[in-house]
C-alpha positions as CSV (number, residue, x, y, z in Angstrom):
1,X,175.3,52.1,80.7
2,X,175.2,55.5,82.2
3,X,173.9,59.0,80.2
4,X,175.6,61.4,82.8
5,X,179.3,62.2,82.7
6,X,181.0,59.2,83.9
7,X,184.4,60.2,85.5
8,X,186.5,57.0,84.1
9,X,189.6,59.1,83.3
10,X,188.2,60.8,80.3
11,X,189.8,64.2,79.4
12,X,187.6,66.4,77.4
13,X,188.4,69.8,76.3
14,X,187.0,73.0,78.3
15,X,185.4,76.3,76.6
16,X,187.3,78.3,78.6
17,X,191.6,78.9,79.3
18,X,190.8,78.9,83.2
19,X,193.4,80.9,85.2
20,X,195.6,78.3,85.9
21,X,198.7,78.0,88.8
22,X,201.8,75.4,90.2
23,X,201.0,76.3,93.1
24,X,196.6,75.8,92.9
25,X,194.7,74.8,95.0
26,X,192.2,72.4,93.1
27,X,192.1,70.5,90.0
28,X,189.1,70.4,87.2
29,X,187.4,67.1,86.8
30,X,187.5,67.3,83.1
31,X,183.9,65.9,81.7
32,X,181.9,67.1,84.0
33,X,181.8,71.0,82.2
34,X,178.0,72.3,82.0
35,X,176.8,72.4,77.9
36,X,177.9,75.5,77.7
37,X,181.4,74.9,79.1
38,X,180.2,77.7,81.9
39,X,180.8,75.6,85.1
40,X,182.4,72.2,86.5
41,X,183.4,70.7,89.5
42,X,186.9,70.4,90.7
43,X,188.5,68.5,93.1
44,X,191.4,69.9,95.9
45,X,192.5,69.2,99.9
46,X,190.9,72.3,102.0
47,X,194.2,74.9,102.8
48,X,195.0,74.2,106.2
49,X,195.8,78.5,106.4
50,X,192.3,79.2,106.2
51,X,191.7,80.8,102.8
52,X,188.3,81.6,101.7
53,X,186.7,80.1,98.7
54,X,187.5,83.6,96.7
55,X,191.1,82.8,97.6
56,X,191.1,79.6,96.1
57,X,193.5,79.4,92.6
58,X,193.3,76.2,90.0
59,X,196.0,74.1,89.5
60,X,197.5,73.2,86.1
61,X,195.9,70.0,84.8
62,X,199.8,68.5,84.8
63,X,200.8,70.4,87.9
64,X,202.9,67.9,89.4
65,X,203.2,69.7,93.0
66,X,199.4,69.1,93.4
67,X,199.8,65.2,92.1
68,X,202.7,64.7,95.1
69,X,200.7,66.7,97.9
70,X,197.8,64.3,97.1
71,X,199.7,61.6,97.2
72,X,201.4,62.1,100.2
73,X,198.5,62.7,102.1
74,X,197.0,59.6,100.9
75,X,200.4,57.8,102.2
76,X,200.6,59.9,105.6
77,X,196.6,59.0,106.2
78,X,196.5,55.3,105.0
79,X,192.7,56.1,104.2
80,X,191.8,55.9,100.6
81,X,190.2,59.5,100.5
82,X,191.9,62.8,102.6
83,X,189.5,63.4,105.0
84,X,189.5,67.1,104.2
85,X,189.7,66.8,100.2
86,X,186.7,68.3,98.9
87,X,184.8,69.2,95.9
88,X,183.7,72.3,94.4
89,X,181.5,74.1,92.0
90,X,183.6,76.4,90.0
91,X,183.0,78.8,87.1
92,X,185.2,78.3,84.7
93,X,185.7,81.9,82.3
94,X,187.5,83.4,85.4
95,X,188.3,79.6,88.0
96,X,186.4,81.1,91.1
97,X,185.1,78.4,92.9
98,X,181.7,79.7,94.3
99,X,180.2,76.9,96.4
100,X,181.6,73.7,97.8
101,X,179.8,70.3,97.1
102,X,178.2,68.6,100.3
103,X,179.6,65.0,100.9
104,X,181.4,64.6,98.1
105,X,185.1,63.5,97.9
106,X,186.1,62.3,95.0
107,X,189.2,62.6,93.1
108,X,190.3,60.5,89.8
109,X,192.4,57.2,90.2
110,X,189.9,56.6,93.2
111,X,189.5,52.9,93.6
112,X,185.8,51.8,93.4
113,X,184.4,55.2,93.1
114,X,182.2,57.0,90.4
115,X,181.3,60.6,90.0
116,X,178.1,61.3,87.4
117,X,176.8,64.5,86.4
118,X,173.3,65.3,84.3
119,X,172.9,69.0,83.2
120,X,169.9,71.1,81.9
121,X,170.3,71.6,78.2
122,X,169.9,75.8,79.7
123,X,172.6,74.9,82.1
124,X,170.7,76.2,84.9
125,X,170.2,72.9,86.9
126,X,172.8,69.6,87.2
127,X,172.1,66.8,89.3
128,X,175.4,65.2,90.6
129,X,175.8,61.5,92.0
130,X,179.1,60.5,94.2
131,X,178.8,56.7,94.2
132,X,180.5,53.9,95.9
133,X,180.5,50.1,94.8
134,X,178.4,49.4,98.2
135,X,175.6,52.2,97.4
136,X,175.7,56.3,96.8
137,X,178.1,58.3,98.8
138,X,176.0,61.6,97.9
139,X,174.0,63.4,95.6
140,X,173.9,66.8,95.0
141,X,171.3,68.9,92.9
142,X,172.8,72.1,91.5
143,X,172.5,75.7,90.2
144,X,175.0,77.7,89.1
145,X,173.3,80.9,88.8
146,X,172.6,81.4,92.7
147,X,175.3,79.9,93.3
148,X,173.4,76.9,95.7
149,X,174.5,73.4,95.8
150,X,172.1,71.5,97.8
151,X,172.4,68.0,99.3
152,X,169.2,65.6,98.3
153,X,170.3,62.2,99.1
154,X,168.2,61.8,101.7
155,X,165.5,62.7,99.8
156,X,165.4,61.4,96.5
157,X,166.7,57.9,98.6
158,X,164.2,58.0,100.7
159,X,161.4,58.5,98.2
160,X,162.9,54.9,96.2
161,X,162.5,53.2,99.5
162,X,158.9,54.2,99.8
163,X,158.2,52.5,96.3
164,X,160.4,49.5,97.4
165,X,158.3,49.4,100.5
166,X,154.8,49.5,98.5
167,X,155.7,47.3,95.8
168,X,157.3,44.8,96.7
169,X,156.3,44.3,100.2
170,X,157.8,41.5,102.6
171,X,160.4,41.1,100.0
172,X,162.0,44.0,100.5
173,X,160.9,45.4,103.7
174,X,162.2,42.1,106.0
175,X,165.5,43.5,105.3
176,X,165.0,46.9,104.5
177,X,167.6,47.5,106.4
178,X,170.3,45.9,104.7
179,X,169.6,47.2,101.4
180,X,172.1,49.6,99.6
181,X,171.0,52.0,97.2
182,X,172.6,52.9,94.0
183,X,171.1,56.0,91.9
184,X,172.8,56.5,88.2
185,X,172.2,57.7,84.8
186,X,170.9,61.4,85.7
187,X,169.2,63.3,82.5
188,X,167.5,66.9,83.5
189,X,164.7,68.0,80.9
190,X,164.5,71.8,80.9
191,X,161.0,72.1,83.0
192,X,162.3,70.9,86.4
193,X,162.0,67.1,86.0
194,X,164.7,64.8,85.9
195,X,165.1,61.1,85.0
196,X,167.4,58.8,87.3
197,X,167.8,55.8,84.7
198,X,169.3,53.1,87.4
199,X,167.8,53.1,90.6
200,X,169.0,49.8,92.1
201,X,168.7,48.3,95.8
202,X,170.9,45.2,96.5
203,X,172.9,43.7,99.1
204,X,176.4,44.5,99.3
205,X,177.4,41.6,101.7
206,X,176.6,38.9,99.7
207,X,176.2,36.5,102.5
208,X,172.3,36.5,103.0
209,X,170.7,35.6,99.8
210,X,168.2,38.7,98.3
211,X,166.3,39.9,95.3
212,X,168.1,43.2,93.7
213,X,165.2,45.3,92.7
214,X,166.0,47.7,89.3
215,X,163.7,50.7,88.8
216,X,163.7,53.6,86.7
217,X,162.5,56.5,88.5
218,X,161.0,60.4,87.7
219,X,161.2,63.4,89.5
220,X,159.4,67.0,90.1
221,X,161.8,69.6,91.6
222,X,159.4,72.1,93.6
223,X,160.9,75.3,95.4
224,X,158.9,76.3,98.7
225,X,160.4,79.8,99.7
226,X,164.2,78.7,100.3
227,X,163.4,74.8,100.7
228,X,163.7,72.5,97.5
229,X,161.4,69.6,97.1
230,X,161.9,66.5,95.2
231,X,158.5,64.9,94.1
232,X,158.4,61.4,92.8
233,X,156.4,61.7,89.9
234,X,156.8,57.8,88.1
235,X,158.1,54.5,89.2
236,X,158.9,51.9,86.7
237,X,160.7,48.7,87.4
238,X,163.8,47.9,85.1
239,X,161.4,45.1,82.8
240,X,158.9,47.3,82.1
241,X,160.4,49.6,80.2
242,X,162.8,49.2,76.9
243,X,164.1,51.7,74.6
244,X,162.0,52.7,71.8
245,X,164.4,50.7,69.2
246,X,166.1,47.6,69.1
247,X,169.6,48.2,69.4
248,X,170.8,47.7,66.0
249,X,168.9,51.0,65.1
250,X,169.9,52.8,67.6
251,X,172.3,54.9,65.7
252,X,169.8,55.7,62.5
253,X,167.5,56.8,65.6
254,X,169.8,58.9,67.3
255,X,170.9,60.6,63.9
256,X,166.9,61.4,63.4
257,X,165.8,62.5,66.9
258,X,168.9,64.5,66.9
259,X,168.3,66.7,63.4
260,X,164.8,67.0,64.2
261,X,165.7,68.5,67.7
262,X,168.5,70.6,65.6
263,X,166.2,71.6,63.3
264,X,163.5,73.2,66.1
265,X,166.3,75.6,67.8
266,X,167.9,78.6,66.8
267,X,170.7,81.3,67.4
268,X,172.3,80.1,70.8
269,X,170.8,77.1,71.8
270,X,171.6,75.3,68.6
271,X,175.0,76.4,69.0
272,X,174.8,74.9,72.6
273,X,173.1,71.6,71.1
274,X,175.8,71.2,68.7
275,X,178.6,71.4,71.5
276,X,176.9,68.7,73.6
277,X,176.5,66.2,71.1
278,X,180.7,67.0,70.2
279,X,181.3,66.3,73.5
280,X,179.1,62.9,74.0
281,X,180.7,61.5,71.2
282,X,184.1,61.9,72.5
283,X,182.5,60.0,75.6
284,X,180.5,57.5,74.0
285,X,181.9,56.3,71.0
286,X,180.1,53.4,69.4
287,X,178.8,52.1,72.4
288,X,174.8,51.1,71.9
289,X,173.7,51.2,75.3
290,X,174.8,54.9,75.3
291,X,173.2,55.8,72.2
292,X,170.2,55.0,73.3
293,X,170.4,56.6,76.3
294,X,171.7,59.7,74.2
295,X,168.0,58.8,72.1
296,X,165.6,59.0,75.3
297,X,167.4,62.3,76.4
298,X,167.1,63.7,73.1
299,X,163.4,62.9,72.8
300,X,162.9,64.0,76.5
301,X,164.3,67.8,75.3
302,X,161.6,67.5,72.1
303,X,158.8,66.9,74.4
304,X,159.9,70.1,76.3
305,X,159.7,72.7,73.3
């Protein structure tokens, strides 16, 4: 059950007619659009003629010349990623891409990976998670305004691994080293905290029988001069915390958390509220696991008023 924009071929509708082309250069990744439909990411093969990112034109969503180049690399490479596909952060009322995503390749109808994105509610942060079956590709933390798309992986990883070490002891640190780590379900309060609600450690080879370990972990985003650092701030493992509401109320709960919320903006950010939730209905459906994600990110923004 994931609260972040889960890439799974879902097509959601953009807030802005981007300049499109036959002939682009990148495709947007529909779903991932900030609240305010102001930025996405997209998704294209780096021109081998050198253009700059300025230079770079999107492609029609059924541009078919951009499907075939795709797929021909794909065929002429026999790899299941180009190795110079890459993704970008582009803004979307005029389809200029202004910064390119470290680590992350991933394009749709790509076999056993995931792409997740959390924004602010103010759409100046967005915490982005490239995932593979076996463990996180990347992760990226994000802002659009300055136009700076940072790597923290290594980071936020390493800070998981700290806890694993401490908590569970021998039982996690005799193979510490085999231990892949998956990091999902991203939701950004407006106050520079985010919430990662899977943070699991397993063993992809299956051959050496270990405990998986499922946390739920809380950050602090601190900015010394140009450097960005990510604070653990909680740690909870995945029995020790439930949502507020058995399942079966979860919608009655979402309906009142979300009025209340409704009811405590005004002018623009209502406006933005309103477009959200649209769009995380189109993604959710009925489905009670995501409602009560949708609950605890709800309640999250409350606290922060």
């Amino acid at each position: 059950m994931m609260s972040g924009w889960l890439l799974s071929g879902l097509i959601m509708a953009c807030s802005y007619a981007i300049p499109a082309r036959a002939d682009g250069d990148f495709k947007i990744l529909r779903g991932t659009e900030s609240p305010s439909g102001d930025y996405a990411l997209a998704y294209g093969v780096s021109d081998l003629t050198g253009k700059s990112l300025d230079q770079l034109k999107s492609a029609d969503d059924e541009d078919a010349v951009f499907d075939a180049n795709l797929s021909k690399r794909l065929e002429v490479e026999q790899t299941p990623t180009p190795k110079d596909l890459k993704n970008y952060l582009v803004r979307l009322r005029d389809g200029r891409v202004v910064s390119v995503v470290p680590q992350f390749q991933y394009f749709p109808r790509q076999n056993h990976f995931n792409l997740e994105i959390g924004w602010s509610q103010d759409n100046k942060q967005g915490l982005a998670i490239y995932d593979f079956r076996y463990g996180n590709m990347a992760i990226a933390w994000i802002e659009p305004e300055s136009q700076r798309v940072t790597d923290v992986r290594p980071q936020i990883e390493t800070a998981f691994r700290r806890v694993l070490a401490e908590r569970e002891g021998k039982i996690y640190t005799r193979h510490a080293r085999e231990y892949s780590i998956t990091l999902l379900d991203p939701i950004i309060s407006g106050r520079g905290e985010f919430i990662l609600g899977v943070a699991h450690a397993f063993n992809p080879r299956k051959d050496v029988e270990m405990k998986e370990f499922d946390y739920r972990l809380k950050f602090r985003v601190e900015r010394h001069s140009s450097h960005l650092r990510f604070v653990l701030i909680s740690a909870h493992r995945g029995a020790d915390w439930e949502y507020d509401q058995p399942l079966e109320d979860a919608k009655t709960q979402l309906k009142a958390v979300y009025e209340e919320l409704r009811s405590r903006l005004h002018g623009r950010a209502r406006v933005a509220l309103q477009r959200d939730q649209a769009l995380w209905k189109q993604r959710a459906g009925d489905d009670d696991g995501e409602i009560s994600l949708r609950v605890r990110e709800l309640k999250m923004r409350l606290r922060d008023l």
